[in-house]
LUMSELO-983654 format. One record per atom (N, C-alpha, C): residue in one letter; x, y, z. Coordinates in steps of 0.02 Angstrom, whole numbers, plus 32768, in hexadecimal, padded with zeros to 4 digits. Each point is the difference from the previous one (the first is absolute). Example, Ala and Ser with C-alpha at 12.3 -4.5 7.8 and 13.67 -1.06 7.14 Angstrom:
2
A82947EE48186/A7FD3803B8000/A802D803C8000/S7FEE80357FDC/S802A803B8003/S7FD980378025/
// end
This chain:
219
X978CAEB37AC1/X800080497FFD/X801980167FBC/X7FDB80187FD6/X800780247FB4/X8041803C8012/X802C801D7FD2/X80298032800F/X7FCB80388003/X7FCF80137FF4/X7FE1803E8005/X7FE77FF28051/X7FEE7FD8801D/X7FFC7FE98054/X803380108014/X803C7FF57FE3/X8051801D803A/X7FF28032801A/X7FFE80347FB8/X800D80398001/X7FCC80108007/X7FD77FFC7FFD/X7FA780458013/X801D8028802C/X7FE380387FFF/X80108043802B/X804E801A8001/X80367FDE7FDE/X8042802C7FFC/X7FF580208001/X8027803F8011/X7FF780397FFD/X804480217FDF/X800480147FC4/X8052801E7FF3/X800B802E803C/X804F7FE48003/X801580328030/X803D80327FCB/X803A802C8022/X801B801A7FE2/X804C7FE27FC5/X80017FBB8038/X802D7FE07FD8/X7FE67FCE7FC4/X7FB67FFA8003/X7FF07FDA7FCE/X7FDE80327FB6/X800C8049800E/X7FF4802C7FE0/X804580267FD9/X80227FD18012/X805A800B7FE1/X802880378014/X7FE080118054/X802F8024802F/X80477FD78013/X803580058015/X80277FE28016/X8008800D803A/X7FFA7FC9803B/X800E80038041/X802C7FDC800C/X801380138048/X80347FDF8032/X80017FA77FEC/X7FC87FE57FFE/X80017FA87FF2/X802580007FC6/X7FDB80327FC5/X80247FE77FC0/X8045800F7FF2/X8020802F801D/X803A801B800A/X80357FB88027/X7FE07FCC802B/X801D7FCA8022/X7FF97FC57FD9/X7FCD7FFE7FDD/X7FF17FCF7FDC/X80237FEC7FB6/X802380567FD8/X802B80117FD7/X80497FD78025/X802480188035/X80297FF08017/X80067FB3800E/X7FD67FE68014/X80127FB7801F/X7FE97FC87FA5/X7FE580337FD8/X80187FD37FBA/X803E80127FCE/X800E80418022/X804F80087FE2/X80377FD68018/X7FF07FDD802B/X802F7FDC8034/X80027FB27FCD/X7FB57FE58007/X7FF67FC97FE7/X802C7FE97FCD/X802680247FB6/X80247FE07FD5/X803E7FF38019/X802C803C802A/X802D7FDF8016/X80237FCC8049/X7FB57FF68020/X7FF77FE08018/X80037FA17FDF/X7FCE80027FBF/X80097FCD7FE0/X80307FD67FEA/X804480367FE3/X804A7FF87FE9/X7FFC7FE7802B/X801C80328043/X80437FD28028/X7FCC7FBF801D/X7FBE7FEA8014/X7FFA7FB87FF7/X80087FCB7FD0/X7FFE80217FD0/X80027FCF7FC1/X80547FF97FF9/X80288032800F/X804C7FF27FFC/X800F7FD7804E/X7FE27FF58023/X80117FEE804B/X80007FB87FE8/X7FCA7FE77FDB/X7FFD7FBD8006/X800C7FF27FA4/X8034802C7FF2/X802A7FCD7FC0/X7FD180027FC2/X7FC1801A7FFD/X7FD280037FBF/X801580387FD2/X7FFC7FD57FD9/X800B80397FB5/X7FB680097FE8/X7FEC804A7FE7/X7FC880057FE3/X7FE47FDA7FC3/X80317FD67FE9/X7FE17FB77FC9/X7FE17FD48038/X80197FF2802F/X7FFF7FCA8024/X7FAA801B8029/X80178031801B/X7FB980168029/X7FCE80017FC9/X8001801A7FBC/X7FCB800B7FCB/X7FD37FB77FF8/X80377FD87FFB/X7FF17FA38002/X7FD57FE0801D/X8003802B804C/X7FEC7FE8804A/X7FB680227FFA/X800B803C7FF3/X7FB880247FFF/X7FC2800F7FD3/X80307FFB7FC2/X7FD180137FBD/X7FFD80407FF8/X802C802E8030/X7FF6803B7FDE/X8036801D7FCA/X800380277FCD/X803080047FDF/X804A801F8019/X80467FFE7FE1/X802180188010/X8007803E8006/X7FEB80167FC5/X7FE3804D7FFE/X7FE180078043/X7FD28007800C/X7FD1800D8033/X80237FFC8049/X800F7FCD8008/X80297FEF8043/X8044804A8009/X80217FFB7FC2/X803C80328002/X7FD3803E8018/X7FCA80247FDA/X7FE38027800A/X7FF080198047/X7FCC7FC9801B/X7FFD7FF6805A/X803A80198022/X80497FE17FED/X803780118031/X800C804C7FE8/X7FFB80057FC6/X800C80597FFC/X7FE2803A800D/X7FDB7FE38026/X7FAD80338006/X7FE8802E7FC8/X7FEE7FC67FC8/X7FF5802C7FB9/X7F9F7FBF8001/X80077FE58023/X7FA97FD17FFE/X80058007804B/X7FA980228001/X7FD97FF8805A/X80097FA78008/X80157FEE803D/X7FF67FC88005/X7FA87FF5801B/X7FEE7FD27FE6/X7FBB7FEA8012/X7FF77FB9802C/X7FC67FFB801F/X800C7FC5802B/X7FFD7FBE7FC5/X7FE680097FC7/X801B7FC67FCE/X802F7FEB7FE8/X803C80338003/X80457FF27FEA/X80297FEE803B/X7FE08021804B/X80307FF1803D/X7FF87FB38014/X7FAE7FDF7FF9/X80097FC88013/X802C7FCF7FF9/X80037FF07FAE/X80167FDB7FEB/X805A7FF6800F/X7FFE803F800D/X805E8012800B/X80157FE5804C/X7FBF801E8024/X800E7FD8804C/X7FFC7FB37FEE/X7FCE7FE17FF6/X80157FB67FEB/X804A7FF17FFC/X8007802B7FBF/X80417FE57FF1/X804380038026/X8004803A8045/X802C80088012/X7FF57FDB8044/X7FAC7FDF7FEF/X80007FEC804D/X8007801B804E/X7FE780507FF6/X7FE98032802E/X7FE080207FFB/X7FDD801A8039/X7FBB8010800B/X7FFC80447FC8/X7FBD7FFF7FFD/X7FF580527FDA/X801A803C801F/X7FFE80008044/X800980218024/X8048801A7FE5/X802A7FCE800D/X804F80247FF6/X7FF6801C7FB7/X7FF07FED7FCF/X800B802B7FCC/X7FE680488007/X7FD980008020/X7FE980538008/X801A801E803C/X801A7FE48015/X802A80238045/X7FBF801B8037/X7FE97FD48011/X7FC3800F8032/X80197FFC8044/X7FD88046801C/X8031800C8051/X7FE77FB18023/X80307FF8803C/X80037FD68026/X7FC38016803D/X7FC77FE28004/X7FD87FEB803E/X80097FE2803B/X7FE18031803B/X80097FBD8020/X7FF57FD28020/X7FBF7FF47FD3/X7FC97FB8800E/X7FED7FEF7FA8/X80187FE37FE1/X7FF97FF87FCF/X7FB47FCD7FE7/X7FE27FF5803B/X7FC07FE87FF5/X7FC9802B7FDC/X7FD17FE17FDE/X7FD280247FE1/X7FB37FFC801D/X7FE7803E8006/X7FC27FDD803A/X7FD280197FB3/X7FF07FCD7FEF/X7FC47FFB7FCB/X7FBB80278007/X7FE380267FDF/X7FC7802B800A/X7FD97FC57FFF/X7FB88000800E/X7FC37FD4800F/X7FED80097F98/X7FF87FC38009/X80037FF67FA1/X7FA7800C8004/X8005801D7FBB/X7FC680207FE2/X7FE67FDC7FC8/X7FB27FD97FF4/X7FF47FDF7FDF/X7FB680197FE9/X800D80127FBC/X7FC680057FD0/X7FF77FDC7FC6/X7FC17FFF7FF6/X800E7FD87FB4/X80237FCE7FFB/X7FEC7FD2803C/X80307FC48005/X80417FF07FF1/X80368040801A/X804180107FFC/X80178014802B/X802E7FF98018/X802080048052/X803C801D7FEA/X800D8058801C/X802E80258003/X8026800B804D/X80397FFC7FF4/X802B80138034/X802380327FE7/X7FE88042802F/X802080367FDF/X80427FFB8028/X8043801B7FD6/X804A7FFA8021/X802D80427FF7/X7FC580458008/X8017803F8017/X7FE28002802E/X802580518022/X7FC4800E8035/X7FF7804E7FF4/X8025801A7FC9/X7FF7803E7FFA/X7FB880187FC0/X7FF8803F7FF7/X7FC97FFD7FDD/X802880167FCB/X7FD3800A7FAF/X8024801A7FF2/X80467FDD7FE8/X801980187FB4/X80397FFB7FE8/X7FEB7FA57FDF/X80487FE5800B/X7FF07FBB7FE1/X7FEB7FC68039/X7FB37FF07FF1/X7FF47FBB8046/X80057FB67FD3/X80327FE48028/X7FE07FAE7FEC/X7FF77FC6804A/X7FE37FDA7FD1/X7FC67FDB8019/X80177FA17FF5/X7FED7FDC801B/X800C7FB67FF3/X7FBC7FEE7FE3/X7FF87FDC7FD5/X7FC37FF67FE6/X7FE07FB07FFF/X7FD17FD68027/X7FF07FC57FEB/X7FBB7FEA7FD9/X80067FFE7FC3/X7FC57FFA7FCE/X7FF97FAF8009/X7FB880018011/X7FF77FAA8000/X7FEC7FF07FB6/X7FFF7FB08008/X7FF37FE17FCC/X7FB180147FD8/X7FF8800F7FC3/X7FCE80187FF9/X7FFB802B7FA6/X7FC67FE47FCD/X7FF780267FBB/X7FE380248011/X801E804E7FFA/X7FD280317FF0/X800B801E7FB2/X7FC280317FF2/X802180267FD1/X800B802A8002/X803A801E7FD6/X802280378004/X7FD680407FE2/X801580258043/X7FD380477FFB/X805780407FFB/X7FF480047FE0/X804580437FDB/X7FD180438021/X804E80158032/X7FF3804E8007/X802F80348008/X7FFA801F8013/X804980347FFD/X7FDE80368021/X804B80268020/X801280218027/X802B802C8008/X800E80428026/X804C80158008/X80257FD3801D/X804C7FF27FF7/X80277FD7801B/X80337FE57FD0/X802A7FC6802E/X80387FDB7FEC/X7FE77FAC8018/X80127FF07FE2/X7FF87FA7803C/X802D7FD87FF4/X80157FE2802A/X80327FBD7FF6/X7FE47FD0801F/X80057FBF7FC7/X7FFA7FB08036/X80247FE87FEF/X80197FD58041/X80307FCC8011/X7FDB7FBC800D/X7FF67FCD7FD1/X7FF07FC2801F/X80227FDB802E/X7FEC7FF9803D/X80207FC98023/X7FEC7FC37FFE/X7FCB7FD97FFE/X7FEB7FA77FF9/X7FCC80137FD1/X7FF77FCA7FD9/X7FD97FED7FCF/X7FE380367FCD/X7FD1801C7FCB/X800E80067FCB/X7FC680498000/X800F80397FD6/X7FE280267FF6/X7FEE802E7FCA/X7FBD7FFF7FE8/X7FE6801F7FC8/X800380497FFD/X802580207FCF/X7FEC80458005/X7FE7800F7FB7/X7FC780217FF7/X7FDC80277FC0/X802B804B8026/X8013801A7FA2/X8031803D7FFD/X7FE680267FCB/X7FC9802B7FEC/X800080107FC3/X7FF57FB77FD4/X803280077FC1/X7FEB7FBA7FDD/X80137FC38007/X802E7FEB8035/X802F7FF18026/X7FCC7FD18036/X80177FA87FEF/X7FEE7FDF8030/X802E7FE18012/X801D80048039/X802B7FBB8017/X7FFD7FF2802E/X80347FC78010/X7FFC7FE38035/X80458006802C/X8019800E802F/X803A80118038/X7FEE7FAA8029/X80567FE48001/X7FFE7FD38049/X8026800E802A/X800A7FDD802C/X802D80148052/X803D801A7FD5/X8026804A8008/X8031801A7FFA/X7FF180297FDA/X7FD180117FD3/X7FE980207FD6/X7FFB804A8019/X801180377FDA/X7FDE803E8002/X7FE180207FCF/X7FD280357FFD/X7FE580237FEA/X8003803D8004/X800C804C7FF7/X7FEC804D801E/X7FDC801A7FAD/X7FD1802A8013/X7FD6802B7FC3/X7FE7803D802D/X7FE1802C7FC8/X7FFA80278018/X7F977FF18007/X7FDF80138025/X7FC57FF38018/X7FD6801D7FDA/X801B802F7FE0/X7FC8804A7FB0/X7FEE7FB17FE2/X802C7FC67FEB/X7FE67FC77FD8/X7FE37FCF8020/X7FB980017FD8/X7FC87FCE801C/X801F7FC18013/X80137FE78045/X7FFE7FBE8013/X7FEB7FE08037/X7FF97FCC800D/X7FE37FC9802F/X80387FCE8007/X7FEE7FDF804C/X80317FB78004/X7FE47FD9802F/X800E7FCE8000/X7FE27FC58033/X80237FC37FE6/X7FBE7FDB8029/X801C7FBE7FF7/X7FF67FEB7FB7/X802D7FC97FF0/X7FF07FD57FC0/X7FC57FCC8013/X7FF67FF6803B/X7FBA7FD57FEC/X801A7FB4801C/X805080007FFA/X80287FB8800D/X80217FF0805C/X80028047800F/X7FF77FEC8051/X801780418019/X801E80198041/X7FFB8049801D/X803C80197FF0/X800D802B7FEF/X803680337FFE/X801280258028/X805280058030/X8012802A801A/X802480257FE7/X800780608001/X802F80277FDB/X7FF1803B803E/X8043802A7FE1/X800B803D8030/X7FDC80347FBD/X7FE38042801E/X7FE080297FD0/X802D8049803A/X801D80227FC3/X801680478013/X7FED802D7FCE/X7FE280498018/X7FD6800D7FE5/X8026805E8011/X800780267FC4/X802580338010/X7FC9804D7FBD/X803D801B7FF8/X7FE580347FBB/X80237FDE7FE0/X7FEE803F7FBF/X80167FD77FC7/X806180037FFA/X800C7FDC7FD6/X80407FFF8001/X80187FDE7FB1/X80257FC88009/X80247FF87FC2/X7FCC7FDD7FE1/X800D7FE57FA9/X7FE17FDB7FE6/X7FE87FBC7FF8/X7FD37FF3800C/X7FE77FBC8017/X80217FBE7FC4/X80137FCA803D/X80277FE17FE5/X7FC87FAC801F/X7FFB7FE87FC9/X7FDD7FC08011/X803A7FB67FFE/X80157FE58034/X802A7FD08010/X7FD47FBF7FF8/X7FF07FFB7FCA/X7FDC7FB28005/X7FFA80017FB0/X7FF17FB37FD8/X7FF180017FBC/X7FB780137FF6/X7FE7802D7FCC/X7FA87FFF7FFB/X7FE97FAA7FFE/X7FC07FFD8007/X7FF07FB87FED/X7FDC7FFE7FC1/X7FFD7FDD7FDB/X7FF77FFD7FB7/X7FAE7FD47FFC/X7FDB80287FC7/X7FB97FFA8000/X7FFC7FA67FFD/X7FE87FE68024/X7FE17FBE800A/X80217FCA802D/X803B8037800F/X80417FE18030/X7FE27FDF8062/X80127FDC8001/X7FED7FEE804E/X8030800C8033/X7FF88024801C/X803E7FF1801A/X7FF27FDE8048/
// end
């Protein structure tokens, strides 16, 4: 499924027209929470922000930032921090308690020989999706769109064309851009790729988490 397949027929609603509603008003709140939420875990279990920077790769700067609520935390900076503290994503964002914490998976959607599991159920706002790209060369067709996107690789290896921008992401890897810039992703051609794709408006500046690959380079 191409991102212009997600989205066909959106329809702006009032919050994607930069009304502020009741969601975004909750959604403000439960990331004002998030930095000092981060402290007192990171002070619970004895880490100094050198020590966590070490663990994660993110800078000290940056991390201090997170706890002060002066940087949105993004799901690229939270992962790596859950790793490190060795708890779920969940607790860092303070997500209410359920109470069936099972996930009943939507019936996965496969086009273009790509198998989506969508993992909202609301319309509208930010949806993501589990993504399994099989093994397979195609070529890259660049397009663009309104939007935001983030990928998360989970197993094996993934190509993204960005504008002028080719690289390659492996398991742990992220990516977010904004979608106005022509890109494509799939497989490398070397076997299937699994990644999570979240897909929102626009937002901060696109940040590419992987090295470019260099003209004649194999990777």
């Amino acid at each position: 499924m191409s991102e212009s397949d997600k989205h066909q027929g959106h329809k702006e609603t009032g919050a994607e027209a930069g009304v502020e509603t009741a969601a975004d008003t909750d959604t403000d709140g439960v990331l004002a929470e998030v930095g000092p939420r981060l402290r007192r875990i990171r002070k619970e279990r004895g880490a100094t922000l050198a020590g966590l920077s070490s663990a994660t790769g993110i800078s000290v700067s940056t991390l201090s930032r997170l706890e002060s609520g002066l940087r949105k935390p993004s799901l690229e900076l939270l992962l790596p921090i859950a790793r490190a503290h060795q708890v779920p994503l969940d607790e860092l964002v303070g997500a209410p308690q359920v109470g069936d914490p099972r996930i009943r998976a939507a019936k996965p959607i496969v086009m273009h020989g790509r198998t989506h599991w969508p993992l909202t159920r609301q319309p509208g706002g930010l949806q993501a999706y589990k993504v399994l790209e099989p093994q397979r060369k195609l070529e890259p067709e660049p397009r663009t769109h309104e939007g935001y996107e983030w990928l998360y690789v989970l197993s094996g290896r993934l190509r993204l064309v960005l504008g002028e921008h080719d690289v390659v992401l492996g398991a742990g890897e992220a990516a977010e851009f904004d979608t106005r810039v022509p890109h494509w992703f799939g497989s490398t051609g070397e076997g299937p790729v699994e990644f999570l794709s979240l897909f929102g408006r626009q937002g901060e500046r696109m940040h590419v988490r992987a090295r470019p690959k260099k003209r004649g380079e194999d990777d």
